[in-house]
N, CA and C atoms as an extended XYZ file, in Angstrom:
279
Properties=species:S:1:pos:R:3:atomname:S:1:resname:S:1:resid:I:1 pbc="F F F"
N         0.356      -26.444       10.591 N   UNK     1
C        -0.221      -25.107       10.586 CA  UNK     1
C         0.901      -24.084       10.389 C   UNK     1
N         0.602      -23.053        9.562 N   UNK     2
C         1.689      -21.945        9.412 CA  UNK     2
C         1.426      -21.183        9.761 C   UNK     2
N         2.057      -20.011       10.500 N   UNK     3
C         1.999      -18.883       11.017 CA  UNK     3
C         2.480      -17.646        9.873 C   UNK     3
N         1.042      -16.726        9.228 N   UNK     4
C         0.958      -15.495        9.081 CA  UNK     4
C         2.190      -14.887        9.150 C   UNK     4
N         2.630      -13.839        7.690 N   UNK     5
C         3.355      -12.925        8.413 CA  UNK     5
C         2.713      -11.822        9.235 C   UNK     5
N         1.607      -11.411        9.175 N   UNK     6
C         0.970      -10.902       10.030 CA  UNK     6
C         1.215      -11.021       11.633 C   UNK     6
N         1.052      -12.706       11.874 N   UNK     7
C         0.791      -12.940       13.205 CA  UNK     7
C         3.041      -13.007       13.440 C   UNK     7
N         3.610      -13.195       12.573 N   UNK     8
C         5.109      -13.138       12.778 CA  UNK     8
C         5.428      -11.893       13.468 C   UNK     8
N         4.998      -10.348       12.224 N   UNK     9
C         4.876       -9.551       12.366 CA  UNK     9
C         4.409       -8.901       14.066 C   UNK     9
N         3.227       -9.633       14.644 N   UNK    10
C         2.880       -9.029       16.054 CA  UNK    10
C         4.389       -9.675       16.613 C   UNK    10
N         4.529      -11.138       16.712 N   UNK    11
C         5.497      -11.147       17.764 CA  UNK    11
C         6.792      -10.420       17.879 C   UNK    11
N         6.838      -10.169       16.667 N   UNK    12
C         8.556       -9.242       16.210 CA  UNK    12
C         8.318       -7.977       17.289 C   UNK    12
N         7.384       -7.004       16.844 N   UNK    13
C         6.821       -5.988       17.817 CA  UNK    13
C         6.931       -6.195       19.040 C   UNK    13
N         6.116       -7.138       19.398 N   UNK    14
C         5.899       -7.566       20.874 CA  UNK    14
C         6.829       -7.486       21.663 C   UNK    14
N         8.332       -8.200       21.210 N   UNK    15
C         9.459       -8.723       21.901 CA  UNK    15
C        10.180       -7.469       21.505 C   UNK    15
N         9.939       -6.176       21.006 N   UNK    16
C        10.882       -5.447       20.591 CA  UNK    16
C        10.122       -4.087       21.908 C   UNK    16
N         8.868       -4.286       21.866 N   UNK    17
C         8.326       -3.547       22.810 CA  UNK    17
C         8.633       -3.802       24.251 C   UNK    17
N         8.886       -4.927       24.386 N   UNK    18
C         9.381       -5.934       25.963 CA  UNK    18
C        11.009       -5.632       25.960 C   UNK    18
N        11.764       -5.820       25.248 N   UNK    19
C        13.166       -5.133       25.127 CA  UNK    19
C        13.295       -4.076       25.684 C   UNK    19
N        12.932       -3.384       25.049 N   UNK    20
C        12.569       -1.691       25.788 CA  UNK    20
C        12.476       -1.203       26.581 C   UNK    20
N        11.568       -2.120       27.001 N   UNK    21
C        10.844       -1.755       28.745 CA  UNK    21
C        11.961       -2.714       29.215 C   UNK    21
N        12.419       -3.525       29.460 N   UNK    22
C        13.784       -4.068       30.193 CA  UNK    22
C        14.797       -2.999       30.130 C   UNK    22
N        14.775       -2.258       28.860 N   UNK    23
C        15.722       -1.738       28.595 CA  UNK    23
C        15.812       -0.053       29.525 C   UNK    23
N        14.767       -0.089       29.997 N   UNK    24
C        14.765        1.122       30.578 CA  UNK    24
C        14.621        1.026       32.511 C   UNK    24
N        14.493       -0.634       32.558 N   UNK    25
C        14.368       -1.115       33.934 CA  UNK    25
C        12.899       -1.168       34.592 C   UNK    25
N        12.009       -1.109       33.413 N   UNK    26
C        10.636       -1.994       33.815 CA  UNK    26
C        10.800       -3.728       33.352 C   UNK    26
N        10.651       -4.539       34.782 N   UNK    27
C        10.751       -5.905       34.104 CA  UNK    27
C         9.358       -6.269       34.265 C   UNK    27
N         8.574       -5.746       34.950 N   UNK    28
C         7.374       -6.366       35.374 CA  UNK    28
C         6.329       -5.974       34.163 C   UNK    28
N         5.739       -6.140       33.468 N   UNK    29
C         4.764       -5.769       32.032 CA  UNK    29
C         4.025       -6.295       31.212 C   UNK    29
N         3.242       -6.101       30.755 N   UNK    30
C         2.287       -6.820       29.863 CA  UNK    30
C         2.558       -5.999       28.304 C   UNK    30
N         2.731       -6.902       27.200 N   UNK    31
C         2.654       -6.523       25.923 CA  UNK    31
C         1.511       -7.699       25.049 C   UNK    31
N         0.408       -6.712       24.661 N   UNK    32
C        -0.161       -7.458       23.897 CA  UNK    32
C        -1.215       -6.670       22.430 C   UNK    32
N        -1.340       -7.375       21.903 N   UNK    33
C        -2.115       -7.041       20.425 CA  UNK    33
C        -3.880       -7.447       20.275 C   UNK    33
N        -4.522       -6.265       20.409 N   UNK    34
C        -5.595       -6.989       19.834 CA  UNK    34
C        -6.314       -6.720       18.460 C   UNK    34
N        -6.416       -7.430       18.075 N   UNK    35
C        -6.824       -7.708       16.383 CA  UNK    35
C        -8.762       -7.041       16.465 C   UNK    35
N        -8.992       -6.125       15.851 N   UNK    36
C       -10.210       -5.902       16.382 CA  UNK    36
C       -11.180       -6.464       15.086 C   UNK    36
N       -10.644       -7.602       14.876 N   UNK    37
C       -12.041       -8.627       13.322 CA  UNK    37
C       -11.461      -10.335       13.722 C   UNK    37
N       -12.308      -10.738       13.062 N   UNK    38
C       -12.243      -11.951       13.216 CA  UNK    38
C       -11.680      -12.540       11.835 C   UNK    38
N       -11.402      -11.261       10.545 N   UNK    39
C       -11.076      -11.989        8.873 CA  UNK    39
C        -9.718      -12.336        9.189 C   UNK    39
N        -9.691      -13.221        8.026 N   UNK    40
C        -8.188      -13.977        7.575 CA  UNK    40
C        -7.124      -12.904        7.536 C   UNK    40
N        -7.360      -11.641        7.276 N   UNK    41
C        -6.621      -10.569        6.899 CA  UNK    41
C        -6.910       -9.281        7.198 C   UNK    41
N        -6.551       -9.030        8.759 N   UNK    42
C        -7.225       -7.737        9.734 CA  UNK    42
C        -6.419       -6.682        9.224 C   UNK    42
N        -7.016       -5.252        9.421 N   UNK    43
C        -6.154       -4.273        8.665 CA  UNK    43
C        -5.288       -3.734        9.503 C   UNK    43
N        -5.336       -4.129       10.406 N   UNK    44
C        -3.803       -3.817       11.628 CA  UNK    44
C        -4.406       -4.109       13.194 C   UNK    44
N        -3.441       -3.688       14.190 N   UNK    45
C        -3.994       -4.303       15.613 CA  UNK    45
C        -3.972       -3.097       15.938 C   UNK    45
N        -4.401       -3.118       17.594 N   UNK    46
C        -3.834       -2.297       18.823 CA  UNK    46
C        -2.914       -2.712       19.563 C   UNK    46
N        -1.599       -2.021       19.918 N   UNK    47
C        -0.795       -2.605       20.680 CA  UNK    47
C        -0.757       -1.927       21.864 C   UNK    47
N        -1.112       -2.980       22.939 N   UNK    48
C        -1.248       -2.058       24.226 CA  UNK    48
C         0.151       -2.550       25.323 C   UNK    48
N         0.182       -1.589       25.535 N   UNK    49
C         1.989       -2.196       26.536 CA  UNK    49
C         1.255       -1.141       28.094 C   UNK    49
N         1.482       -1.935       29.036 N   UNK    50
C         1.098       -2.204       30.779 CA  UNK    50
C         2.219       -2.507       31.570 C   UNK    50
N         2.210       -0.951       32.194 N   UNK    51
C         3.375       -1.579       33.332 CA  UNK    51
C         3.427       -0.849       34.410 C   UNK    51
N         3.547       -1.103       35.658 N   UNK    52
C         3.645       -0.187       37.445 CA  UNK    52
C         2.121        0.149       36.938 C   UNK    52
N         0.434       -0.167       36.644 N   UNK    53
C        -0.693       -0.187       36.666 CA  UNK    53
C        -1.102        1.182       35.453 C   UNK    53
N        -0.096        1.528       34.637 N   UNK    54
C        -0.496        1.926       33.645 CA  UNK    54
C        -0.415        1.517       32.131 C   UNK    54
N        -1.412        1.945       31.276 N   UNK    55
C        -1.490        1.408       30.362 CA  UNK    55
C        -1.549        2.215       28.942 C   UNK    55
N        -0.921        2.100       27.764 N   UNK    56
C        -0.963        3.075       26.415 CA  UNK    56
C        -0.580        2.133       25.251 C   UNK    56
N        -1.795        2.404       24.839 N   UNK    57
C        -2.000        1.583       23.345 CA  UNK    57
C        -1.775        2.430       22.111 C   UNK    57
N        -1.749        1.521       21.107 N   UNK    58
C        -1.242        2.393       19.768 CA  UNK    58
C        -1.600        1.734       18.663 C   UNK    58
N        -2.094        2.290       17.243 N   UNK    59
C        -2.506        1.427       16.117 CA  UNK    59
C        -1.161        0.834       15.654 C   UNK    59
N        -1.558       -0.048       14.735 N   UNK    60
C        -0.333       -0.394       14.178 CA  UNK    60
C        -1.053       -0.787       12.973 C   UNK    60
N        -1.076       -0.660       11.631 N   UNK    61
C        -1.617       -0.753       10.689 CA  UNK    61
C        -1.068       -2.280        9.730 C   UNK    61
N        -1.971       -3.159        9.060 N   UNK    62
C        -1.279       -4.357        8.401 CA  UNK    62
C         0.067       -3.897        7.920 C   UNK    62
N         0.384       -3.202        7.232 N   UNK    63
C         1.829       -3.435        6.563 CA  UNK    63
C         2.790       -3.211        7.367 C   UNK    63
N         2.286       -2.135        8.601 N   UNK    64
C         3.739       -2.142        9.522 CA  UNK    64
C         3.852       -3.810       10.182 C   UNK    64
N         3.012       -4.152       10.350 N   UNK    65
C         2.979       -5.205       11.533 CA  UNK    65
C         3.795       -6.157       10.433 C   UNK    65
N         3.168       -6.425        9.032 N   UNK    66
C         4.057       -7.663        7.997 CA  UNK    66
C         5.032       -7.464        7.712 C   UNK    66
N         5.665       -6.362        7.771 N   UNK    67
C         6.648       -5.689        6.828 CA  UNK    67
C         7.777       -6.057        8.422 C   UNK    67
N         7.354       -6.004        9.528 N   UNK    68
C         8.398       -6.571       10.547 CA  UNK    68
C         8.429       -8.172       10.715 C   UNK    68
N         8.103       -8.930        9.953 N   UNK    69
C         7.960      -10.895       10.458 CA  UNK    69
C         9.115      -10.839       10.936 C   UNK    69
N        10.690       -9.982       10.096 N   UNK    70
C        11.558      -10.896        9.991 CA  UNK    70
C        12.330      -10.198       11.563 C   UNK    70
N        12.427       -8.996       11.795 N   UNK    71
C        12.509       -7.806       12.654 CA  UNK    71
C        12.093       -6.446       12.138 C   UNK    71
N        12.229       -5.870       13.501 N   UNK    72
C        11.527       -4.615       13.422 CA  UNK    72
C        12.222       -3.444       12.510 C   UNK    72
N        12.978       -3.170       11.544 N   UNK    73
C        13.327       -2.115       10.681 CA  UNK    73
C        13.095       -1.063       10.304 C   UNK    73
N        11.666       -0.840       10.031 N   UNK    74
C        10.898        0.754        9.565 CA  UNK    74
C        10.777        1.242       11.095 C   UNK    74
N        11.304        2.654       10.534 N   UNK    75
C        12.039        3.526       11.485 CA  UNK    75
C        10.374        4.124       12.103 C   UNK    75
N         9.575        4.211       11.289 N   UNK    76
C         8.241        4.305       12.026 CA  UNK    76
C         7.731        3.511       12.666 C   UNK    76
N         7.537        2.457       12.782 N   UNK    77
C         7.215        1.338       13.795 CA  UNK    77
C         8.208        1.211       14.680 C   UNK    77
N         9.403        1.562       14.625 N   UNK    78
C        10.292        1.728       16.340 CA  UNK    78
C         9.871        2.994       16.596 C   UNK    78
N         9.190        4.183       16.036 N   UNK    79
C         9.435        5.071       16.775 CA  UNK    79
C         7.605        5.046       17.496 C   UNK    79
N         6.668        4.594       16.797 N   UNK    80
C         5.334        4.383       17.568 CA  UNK    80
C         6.134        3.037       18.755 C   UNK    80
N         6.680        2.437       18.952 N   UNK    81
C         7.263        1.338       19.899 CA  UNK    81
C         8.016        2.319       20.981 C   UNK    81
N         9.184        3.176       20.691 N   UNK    82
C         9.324        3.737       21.833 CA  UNK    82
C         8.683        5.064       22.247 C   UNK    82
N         7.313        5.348       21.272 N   UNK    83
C         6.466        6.355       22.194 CA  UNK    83
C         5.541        5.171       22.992 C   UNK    83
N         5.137        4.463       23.070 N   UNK    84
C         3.797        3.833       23.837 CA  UNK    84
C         5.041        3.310       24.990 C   UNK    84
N         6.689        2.602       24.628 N   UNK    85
C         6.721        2.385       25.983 CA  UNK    85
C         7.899        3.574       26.930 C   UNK    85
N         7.866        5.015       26.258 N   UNK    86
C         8.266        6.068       26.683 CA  UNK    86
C         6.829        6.721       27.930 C   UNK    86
N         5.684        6.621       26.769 N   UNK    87
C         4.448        6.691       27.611 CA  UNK    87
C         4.155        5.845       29.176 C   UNK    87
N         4.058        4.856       28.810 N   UNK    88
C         4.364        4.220       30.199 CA  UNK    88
C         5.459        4.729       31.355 C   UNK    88
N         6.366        4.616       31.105 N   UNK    89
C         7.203        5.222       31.779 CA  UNK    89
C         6.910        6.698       32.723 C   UNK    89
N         6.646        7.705       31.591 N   UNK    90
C         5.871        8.705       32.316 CA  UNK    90
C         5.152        8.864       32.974 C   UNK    90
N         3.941        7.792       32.451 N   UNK    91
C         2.729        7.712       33.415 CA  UNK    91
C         2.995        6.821       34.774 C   UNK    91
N         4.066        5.908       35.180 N   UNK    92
C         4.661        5.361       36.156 CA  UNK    92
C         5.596        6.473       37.096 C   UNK    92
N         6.291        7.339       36.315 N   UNK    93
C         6.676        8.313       36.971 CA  UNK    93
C         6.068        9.355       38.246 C   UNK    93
C-alpha cells in the first residue's frame, strides 16, 4: 500500500504543528486532521490543534497539504501553523 502525497502532506503539518507547541512549552496536545469526504482526492482538511482544554482549527486546502509531503516550506502554511498553535496558547493563557 502507498501512502498519498496528500496523506504525507497531513503528517508533515502535523509534526510541524507538534514542534511548535513543544516549542513554546506545551507538551501535553492533540494534533489532528479531519478530511471532511470520503473521495480518493479531498479538497483539503481541517487541522485542529488541542491543548490545556482548548481547541482552534484551521482549513488547509489540497495543494498546501501536497505541496508539504516532503516538509513544510510555503511560508503560508507555517504561518496558518503558527496562528492555530499561537491561538492555543492564548486561549490557555
Amino acid at each position: 500500500m502507498t501512502i498519498s502525497e496528500f496523506e504525507f502532506g497531513k503528517t508533515r503539518i502535523m509534526a510541524e504543528a507538534r514542534a511548535a507547541l513543544r516549542r513554546i512549552g506545551i507538551e501535553y496536545h492533540c494534533v489532528m486532521f479531519d478530511v471532511h469526504s470520503s473521495q480518493p482526492l479531498p479538497e483539503g482538511a481541517t487541522l485542529t490543534v488541542t491543548a490545556e482544554g482548548n481547541s482552534i482549527s484551521g482549513w488547509f486546502p489540497a495543494d498546501e497539504i501536497e505541496d508539504s509531503r516532503d516538509r513544510v516550506a510555503r511560508a503560508d502554511v507555517r504561518q496558518k501553523i503558527a496562528g492555530l498553535v499561537a491561538g492555543v496558547k492564548e486561549a490557555a493563557a
